[in-house]
C-alpha positions as CSV (number, residue, x, y, z in Angstrom):
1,X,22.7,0.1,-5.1
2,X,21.1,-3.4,-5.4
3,X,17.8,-3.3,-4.3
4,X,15.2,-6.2,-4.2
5,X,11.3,-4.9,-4.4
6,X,9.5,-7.4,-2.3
7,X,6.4,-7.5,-3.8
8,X,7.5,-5.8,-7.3
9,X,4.1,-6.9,-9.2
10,X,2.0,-4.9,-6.7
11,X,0.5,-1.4,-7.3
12,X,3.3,0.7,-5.4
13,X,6.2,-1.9,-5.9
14,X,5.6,-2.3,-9.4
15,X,6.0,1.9,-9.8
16,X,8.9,1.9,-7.7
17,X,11.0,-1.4,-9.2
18,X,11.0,0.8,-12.5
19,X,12.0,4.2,-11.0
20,X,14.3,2.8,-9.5
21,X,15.3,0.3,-12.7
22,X,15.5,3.7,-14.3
23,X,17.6,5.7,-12.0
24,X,20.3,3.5,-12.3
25,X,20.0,0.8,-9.7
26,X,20.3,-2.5,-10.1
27,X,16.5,-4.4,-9.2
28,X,15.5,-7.5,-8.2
29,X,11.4,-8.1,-7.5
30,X,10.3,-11.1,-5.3
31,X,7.0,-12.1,-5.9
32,X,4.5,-15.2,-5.8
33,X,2.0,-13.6,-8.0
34,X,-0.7,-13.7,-5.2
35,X,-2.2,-10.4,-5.6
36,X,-3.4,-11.3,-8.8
37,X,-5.0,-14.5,-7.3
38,X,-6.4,-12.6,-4.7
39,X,-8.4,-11.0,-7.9
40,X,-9.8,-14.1,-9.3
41,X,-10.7,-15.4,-5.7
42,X,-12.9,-12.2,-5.1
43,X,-14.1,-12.2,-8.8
44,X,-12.9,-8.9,-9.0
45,X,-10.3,-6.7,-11.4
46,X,-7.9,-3.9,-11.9
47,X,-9.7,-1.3,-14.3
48,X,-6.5,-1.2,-16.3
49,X,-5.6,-4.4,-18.3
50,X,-2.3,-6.0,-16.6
51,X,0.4,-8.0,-18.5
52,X,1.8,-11.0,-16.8
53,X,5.1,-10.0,-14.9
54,X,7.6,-11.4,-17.3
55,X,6.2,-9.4,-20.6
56,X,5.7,-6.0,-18.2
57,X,9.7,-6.7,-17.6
58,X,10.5,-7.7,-21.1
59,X,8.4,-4.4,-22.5
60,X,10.7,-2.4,-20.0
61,X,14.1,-4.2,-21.4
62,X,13.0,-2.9,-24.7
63,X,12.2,0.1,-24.1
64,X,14.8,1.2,-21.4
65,X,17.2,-0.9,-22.1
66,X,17.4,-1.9,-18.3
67,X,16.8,-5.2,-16.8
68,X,14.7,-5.7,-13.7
69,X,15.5,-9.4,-12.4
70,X,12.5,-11.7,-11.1
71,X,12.6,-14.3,-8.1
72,X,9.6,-16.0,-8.1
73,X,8.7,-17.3,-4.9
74,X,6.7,-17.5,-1.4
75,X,8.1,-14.6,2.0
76,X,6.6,-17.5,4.2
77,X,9.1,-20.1,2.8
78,X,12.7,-19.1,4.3
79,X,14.7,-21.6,2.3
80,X,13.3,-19.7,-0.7
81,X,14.0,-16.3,0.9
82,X,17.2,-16.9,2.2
83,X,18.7,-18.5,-0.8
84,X,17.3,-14.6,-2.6
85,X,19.2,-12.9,0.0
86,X,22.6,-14.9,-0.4
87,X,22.3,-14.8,-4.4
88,X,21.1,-11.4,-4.9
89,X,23.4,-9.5,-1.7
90,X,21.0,-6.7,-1.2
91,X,21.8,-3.1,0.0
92,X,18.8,-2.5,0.5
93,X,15.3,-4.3,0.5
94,X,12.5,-2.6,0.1
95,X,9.2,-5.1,1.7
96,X,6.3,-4.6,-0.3
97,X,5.0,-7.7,0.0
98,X,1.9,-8.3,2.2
99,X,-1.5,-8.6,2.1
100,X,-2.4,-4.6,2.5
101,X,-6.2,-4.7,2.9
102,X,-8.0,-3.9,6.0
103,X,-11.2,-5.2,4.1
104,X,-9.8,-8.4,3.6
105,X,-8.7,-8.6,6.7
106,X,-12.3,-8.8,8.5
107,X,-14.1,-10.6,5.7
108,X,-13.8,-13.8,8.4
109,X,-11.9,-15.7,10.3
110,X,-10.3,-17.3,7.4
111,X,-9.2,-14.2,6.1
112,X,-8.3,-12.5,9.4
113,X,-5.9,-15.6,10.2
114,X,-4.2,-15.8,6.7
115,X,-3.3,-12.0,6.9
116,X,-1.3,-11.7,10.2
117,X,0.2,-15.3,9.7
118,X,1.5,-14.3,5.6
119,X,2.6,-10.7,6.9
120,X,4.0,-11.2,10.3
121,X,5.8,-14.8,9.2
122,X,6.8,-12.9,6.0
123,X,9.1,-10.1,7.6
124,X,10.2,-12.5,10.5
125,X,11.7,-14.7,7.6
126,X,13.0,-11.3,5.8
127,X,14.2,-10.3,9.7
128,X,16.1,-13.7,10.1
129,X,17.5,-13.7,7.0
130,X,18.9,-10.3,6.8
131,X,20.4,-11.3,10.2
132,X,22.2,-14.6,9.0
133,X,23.3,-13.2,6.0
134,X,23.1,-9.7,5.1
135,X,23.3,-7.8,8.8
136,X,24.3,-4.6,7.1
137,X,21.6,-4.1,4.4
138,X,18.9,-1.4,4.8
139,X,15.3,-2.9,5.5
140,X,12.7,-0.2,4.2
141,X,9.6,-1.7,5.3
142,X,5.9,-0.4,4.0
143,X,4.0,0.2,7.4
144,X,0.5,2.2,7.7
145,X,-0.7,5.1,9.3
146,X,-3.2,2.9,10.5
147,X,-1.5,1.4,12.5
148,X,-2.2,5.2,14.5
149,X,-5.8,5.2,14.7
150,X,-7.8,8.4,15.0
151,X,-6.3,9.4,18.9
152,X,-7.6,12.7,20.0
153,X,-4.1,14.3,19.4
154,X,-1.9,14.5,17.4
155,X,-0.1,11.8,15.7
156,X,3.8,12.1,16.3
157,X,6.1,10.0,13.6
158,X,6.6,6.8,15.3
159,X,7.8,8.5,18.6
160,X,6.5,10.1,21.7
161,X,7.7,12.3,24.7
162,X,6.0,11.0,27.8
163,X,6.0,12.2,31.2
164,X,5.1,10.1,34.4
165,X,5.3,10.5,37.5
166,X,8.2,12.9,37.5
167,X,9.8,11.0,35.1
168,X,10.4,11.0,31.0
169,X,10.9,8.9,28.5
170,X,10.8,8.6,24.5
171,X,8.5,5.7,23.8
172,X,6.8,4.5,20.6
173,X,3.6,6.1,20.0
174,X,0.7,4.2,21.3
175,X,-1.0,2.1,18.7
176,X,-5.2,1.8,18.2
177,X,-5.2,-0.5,15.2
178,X,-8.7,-0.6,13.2
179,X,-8.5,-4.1,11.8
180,X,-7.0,-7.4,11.2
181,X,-4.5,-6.4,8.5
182,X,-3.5,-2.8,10.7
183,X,-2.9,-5.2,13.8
184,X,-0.5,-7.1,11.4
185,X,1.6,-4.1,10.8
186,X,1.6,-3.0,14.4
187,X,3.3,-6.6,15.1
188,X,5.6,-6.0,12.2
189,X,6.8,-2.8,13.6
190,X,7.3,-4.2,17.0
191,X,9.2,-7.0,15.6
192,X,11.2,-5.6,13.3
193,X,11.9,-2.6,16.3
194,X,13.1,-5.5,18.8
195,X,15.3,-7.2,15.9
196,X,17.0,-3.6,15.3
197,X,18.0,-3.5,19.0
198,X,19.0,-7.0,19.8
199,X,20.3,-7.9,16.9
200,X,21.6,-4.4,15.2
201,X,19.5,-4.4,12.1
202,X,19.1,-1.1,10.4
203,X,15.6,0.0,9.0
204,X,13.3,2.9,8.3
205,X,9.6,2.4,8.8
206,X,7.2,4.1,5.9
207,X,3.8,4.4,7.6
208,X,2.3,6.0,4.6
209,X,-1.2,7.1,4.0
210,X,-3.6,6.4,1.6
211,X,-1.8,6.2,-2.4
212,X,-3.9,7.7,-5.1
213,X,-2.8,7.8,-8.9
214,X,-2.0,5.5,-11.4
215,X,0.7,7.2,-13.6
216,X,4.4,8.0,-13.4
217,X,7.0,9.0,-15.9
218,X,7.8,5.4,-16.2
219,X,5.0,3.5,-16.4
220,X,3.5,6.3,-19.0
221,X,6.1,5.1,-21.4
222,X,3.8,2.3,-22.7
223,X,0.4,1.5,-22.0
224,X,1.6,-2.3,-21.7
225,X,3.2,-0.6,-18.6
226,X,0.4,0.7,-16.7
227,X,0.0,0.1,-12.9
228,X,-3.1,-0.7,-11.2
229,X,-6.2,1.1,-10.7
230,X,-8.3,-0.5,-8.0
231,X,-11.7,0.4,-7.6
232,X,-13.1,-2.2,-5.3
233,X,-14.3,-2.2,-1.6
234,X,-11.4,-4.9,-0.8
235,X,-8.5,-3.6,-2.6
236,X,-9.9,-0.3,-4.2
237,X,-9.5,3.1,-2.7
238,X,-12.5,5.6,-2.0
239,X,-10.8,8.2,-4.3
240,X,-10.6,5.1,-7.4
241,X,-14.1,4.4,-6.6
242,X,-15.5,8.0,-6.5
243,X,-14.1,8.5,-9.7
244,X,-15.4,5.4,-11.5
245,X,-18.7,5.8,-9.9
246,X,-18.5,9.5,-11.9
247,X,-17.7,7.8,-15.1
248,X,-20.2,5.1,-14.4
249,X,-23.3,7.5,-13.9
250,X,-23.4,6.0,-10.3
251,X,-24.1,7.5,-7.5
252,X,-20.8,8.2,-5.5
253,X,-21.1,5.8,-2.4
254,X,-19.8,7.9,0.9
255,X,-19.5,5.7,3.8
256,X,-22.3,7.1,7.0
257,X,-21.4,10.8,7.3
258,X,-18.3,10.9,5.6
259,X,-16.2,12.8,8.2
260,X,-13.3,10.0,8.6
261,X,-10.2,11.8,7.8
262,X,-6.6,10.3,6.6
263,X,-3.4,11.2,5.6
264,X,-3.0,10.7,1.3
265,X,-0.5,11.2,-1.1
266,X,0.2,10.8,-4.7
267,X,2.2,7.6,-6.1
268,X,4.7,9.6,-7.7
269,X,5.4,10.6,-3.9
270,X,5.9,7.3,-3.0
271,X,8.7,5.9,-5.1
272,X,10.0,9.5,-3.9
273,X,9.9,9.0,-0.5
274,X,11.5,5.1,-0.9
275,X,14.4,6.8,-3.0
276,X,15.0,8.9,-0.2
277,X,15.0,6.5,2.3
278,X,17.8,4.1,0.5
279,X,19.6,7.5,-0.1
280,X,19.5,8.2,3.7
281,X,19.6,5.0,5.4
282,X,19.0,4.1,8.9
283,X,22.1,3.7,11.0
284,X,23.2,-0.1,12.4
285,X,20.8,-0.9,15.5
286,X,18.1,1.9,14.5
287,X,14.4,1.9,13.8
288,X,13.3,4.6,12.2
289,X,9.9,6.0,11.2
290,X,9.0,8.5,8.6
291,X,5.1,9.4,8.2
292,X,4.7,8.8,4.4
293,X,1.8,11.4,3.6
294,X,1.4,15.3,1.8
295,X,-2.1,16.1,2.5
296,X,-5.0,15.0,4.6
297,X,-9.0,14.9,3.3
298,X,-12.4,13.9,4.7
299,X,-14.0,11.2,2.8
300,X,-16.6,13.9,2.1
301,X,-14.0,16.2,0.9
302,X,-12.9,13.8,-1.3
303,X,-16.3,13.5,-2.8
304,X,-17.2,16.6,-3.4
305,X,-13.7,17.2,-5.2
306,X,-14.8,14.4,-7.8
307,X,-18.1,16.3,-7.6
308,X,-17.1,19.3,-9.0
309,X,-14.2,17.6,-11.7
310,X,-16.9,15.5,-12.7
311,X,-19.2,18.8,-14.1
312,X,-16.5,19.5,-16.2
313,X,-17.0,16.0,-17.8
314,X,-20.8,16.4,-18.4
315,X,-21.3,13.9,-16.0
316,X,-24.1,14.3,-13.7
317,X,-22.6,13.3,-10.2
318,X,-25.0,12.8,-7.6
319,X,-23.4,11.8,-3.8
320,X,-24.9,9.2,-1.9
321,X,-24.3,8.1,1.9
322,X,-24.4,5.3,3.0
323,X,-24.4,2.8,6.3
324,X,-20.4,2.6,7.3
325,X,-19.7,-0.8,7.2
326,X,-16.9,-0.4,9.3
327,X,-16.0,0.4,13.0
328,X,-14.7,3.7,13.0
329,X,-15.6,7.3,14.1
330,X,-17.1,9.2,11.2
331,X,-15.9,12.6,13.0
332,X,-12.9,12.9,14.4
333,X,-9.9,14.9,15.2
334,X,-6.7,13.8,13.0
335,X,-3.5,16.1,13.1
336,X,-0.3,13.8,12.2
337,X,3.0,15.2,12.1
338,X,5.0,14.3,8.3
339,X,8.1,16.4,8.3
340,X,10.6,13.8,8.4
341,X,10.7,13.3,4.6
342,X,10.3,16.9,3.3
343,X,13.5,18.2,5.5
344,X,15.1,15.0,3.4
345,X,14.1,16.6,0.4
346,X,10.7,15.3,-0.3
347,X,8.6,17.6,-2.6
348,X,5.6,16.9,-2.8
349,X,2.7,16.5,-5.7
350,X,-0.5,17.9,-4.0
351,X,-3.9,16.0,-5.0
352,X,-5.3,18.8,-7.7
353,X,-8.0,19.4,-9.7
354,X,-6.0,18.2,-12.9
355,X,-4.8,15.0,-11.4
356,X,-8.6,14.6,-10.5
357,X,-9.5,15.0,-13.7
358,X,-6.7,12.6,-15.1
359,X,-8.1,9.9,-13.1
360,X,-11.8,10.3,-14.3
361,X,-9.7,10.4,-17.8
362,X,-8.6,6.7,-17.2
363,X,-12.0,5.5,-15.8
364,X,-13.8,6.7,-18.7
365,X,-11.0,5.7,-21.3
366,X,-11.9,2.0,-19.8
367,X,-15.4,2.6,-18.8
368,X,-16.2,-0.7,-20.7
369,X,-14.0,-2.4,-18.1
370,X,-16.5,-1.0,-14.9
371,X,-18.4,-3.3,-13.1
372,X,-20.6,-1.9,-11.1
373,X,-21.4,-4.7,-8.7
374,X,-18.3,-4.2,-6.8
375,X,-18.7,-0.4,-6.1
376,X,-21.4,-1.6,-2.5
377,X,-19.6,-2.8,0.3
378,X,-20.7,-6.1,1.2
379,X,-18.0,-7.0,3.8
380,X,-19.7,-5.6,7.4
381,X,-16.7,-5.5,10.2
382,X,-19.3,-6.1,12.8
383,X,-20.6,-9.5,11.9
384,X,-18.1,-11.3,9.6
385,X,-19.9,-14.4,9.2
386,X,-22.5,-12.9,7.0
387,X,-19.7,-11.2,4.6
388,X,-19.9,-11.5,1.3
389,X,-23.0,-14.0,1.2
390,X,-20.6,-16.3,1.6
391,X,-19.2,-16.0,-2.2
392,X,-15.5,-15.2,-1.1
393,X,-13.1,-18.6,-1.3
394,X,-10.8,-19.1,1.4
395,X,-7.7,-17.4,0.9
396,X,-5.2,-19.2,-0.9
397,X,-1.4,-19.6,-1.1
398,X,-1.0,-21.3,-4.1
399,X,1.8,-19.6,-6.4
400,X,1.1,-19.2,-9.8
401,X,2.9,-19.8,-12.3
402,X,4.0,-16.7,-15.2
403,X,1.8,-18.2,-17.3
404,X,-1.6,-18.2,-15.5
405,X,-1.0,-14.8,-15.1
């Protein structure tokens, strides 16, 4: 097929533009380089050391042989988009590209508006020009299982049964978005659900859960290849952070009791599930939604996990809690349904204590690469005007250019 990775630079597009570059596709990533501005606006960094796009892509030529294709340009400009979509002639489009942190979202205002406006203009561009000029191809689109909530039972995948009144119907499941960024998604779905039945758009939502890992048979060809490993309370996950707190000799930084529970699953299981969804795709006038997720964990669970691997390492691992900056239940009930993708053929990589273990690997392999202010949250989603100490820029939209990068 020809598939374009909307937002191929990024952490899970990057992984999946070279699976798929590998599996005999032909790839096109869209990007505006943005996520790596986001870094330099938040004075923060990956742990692992990123090449700019172009030499990741020209390392993967050499080595593979294959070559991935690069459109550099802005999801909010539709001239840009469109003329992709006439010049590239898609099967399939896979939509990475949005701004993916609840964080970020509630840092303030600023940052709240720029996050609905880039995702929700983004995909009505992609949803306009898919209509005027590629009605057939396949929209996989990255959704959340945020967008769920924590509801007191359980979480259906996309769809649910009601009864009322003596009457039934099949409905969308309710929605109890947690922030900014998860509201964004929610209007995505919506949008893209209404554009499937009015204008007969085919596409499969991937709520997915929380992505751990950084390495997959492709990007452990070369280290110039390696993805992203986020550690950060904006972009990082609490997994990344537990584990470079370990290596760090910090104390592991649990948010209030440590009971919130989500869905998770391993990165290797994402460009899995995405493979399956362009192998399977959604029929002309359907929206479909798989929950994307293997396993779920407490926080605490999580913790304790890199608790124990990190004996093994010597190191001395000592858990802290502390205040929960966010607004969210730290107990809950959480039972989602995820069957979808394994009767499609999903098998999946279970969070283990070796893969535990790999990540503490890569956080002490670059443990002079840790900094350690970043690992308290400073971003309180109660009163965003004192966020940050007012250190964070306002969000920008500037593209940059291959060589800032």
């Amino acid at each position: 097929m020809r598939i374009a990775v909307l937002g191929g630079d990024g952490y899970c597009g990057w992984a999946t533009a070279l699976y798929l570059s590998k599996h005999g596709h032909d790839v096109a990533i869209v990007d505006n380089y943005i996520r790596r501005k986001w870094d330099i606006d938040l004075g923060v960094s990956t742990l692992t050391p990123i090449l700019s796009l172009r030499n990741r892509l020209q390392l993967w030529k050499d080595l593979t042989g294959n070559v991935i294709e690069v459109f550099e340009g802005d999801m909010r400009d539709y001239a840009f988009l469109s003329a992709h979509i006439r010049e590239f002639e898609p099967d399939t489009v896979i939509h990475f590209a949005e701004q993916r942190s609840a964080p970020y979202s509630m840092i303030d205002r600023e940052h709240a508006t720029f996050t609905q406006v880039n995702n929700i203009v983004g995909t009505l561009n992609l949803l306009f020009a898919l209509r005027e000029f590629k009605p057939d191809c396949h929209l996989v689109k990255l959704g959340t299982m945020g967008e769920y909530g924590t509801p007191n039972i359980d979480i259906e995948e996309g769809y649910i049964r009601i009864e009322h009144n003596g009457r039934s119907d099949v409905l969308p499941y309710p929605k109890q978005a947690g922030s900014f960024y998860h509201l964004s998604k929610v209007h995505d779905s919506h949008n893209i659900m209404f554009c499937c039945r009015a204008w007969g758009l085919r596409a499969t939502d991937l709520n997915q859960g929380v992505v751990y890992g950084t390495t997959t048979d492709e990007t452990a060809l070369d280290e110039g290849l390696v993805n992203r490993f986020d550690y950060d309370e904006i972009f990082g996950t609490a997994l990344n952070r537990f584990c470079i707190e370990a290596a760090a000799g910090h104390p592991i930084t649990v948010y209030g009791k440590g009971g919130q529970t989500r869905g998770f699953l391993d990165i290797r299981d994402t460009i899995r599930c995405v493979e399956i969804a362009c192998h399977h795709p959604a029929n002309p006038g359907e929206f479909r939604v798989f929950n994307q997720f293997t396993e779920q964990f407490s926080v605490l669970e999580l913790a304790h996990m890199v608790e124990a691997a990190g004996e093994k390492f010597g190191l001395s691992v000592v858990i802290d809690h502390i205040p929960d900056p966010r607004v969210e239940a730290e107990a809950h009930y959480y039972n989602a349904k995820n069957s979808k993708l394994i009767d499609l053929g999903l098998q999946p990589h279970m969070l283990s204590d070796s893969l535990i273990d790999s990540l503490i690997n890569i956080a002490l392999k670059y443990k002079n690469r840790i900094d350690t202010s970043v690992f308290m949250p400073q971003v309180n989603w109660r009163n965003a005007s004192n966020n940050r100490n007012g250190t964070v820029r306002t969000p920008s939209g500037v593209v940059m250019e291959p060589s800032e990068v």
